[in-house]
C-alpha positions, 0 to 999 in steps of 0.5 A, a space after each residue: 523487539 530485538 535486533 534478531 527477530 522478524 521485521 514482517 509478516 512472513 507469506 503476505 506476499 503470497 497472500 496479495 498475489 493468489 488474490 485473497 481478500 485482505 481489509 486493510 485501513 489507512 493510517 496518518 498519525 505519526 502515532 504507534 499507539 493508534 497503529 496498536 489500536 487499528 492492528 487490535 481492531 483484526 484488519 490484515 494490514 496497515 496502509 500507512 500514509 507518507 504521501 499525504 500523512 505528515 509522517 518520515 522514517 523515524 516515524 514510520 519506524 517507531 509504528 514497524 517497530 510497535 506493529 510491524 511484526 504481527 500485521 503487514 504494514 506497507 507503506 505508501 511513499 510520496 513517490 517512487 523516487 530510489 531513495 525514498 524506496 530505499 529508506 522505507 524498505 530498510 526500515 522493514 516495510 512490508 512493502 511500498 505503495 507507489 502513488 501516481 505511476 502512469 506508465 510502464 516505464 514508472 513502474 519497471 523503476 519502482 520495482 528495479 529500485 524495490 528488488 535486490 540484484 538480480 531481479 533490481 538495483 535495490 542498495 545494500 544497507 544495514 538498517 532495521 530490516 536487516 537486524 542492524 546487521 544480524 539477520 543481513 543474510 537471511 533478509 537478503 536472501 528472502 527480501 525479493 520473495 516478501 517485500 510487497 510492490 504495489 503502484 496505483 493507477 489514479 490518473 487517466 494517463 495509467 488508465 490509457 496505459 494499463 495495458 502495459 503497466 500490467 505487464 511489468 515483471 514484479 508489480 504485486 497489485 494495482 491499487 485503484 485511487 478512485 478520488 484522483 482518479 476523478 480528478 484527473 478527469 475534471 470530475 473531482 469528488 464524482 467516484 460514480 460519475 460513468 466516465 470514472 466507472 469505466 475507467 476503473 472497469 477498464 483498470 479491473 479488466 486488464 490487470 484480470 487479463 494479466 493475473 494480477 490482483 487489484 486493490 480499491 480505497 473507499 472512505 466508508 465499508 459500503 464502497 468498497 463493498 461494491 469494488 469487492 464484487 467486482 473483484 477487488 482483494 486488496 481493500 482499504 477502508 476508512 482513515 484513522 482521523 475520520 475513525 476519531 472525529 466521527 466517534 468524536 462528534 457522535 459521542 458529543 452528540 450523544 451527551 446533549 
């Protein structure tokens, strides 16, 4: 791709926040082949792990630069730090999501730090996002209207909370993490525990109030099938390690 070109995919934005159902898996290898592979499998986008997945910006990077431009790649960053914000956007992520945000106050940082002046504080730079210079004025001119801000609600502290966070100016979706979710409850691992369901349903209830989409992760199709009836759009399913150890196993298996 050179300098010129698009670095995301035009319209996602509008796509995540009229509610559409958009399937989407996880990636955690610092790999733009299998990133290729996952873009050619027809999901709508990439969540692409730098929380937990052992992954920087020039890793990222490479994956935008291999896929970026013809499936939404929205990354999630270790936190919702300014720099950290700053570096996977001008790398020309279609978007950040933001782990671990329990407050309003979290929230209205991430998007001040996500959104250029007058809507944020985002710092003007020259990198990947902006053609290294070429296309600085057209990006800047679109990047509010594109880039993708979405903080998930994974603690019980967001879920006492959420009623305010919801109401934060330029939050895109709030993405539930069922698995620290749990945890946060001392309940670790117990996703359908009635304490952990209501809480979700607690999180559904207000951002619906609020208009505001709601995304689910779950390891396999079949939980979040279940979230998607109860309304979730945003859906992450499986993880590419999972994906090549299972079809691993199941292929040694098979040749006994």
């Amino acid at each position: 791709m050179s300098a010129g070109e698009a670095t995301m995919v035009p319209g996602f934005r509008t796509r995540v926040r009229s509610g559409e159902k958009l399937l989407g898996t996880m990636l955690t290898l610092a790999s733009p082949a299998v990133a290729e592979i996952l873009a050619d499998a027809g999901f709508d986008w990439l969540f692409i792990d730098c929380e937990h997945g052992a992954m920087n910006e020039t890793d990222v990077q490479a994956i935008l630069q291999a896929v970026g431009h013809r499936i939404a790649c929205i990354v999630r960053v270790p936190s919702g730090s300014e720099p950290e914000i700053k570096r996977i956007l001008d790398i020309g992520a279609q978007g950040i999501i933001v782990p671990q945000v329990n407050t309003a106050a979290q929230a209205a940082e991430i998007v001040k730090f996500s959104r250029y002046a007058p809507l944020g504080s985002r710092g003007v730079g020259l990198g990947r996002a902006q053609g290294y210079g070429t296309r600085f004025a057209e990006y800047v001119a679109t990047a509010n209207d594109e880039v993708i801000v979405i903080v998930q609600a994974e603690h019980r502290l967001a879920v006492e909370n959420i009623h305010s966070i919801v109401q934060v100016p330029g939050i895109d979706c709030i993405l539930l993490g069922p698995y620290d979710l749990s945890a946060s409850y001392h309940k670790m691992g117990q996703i359908n525990d009635p304490e952990v369901t209501a809480a979700i349903d607690r999180v559904l209830s207000h951002a619906r109030n609020a208009g505001l989409p709601v995304g689910y992760f779950g390891v396999t199709a079949d939980a979040v099938r279940e979230h998607a009836a109860k309304g979730c759009s945003m859906l992450v399913s499986g993880v590419d390690v999972v994906f090549l150890g299972s079809s691993a196993k199941k292929m040694f298996r098979d040749m006994l």
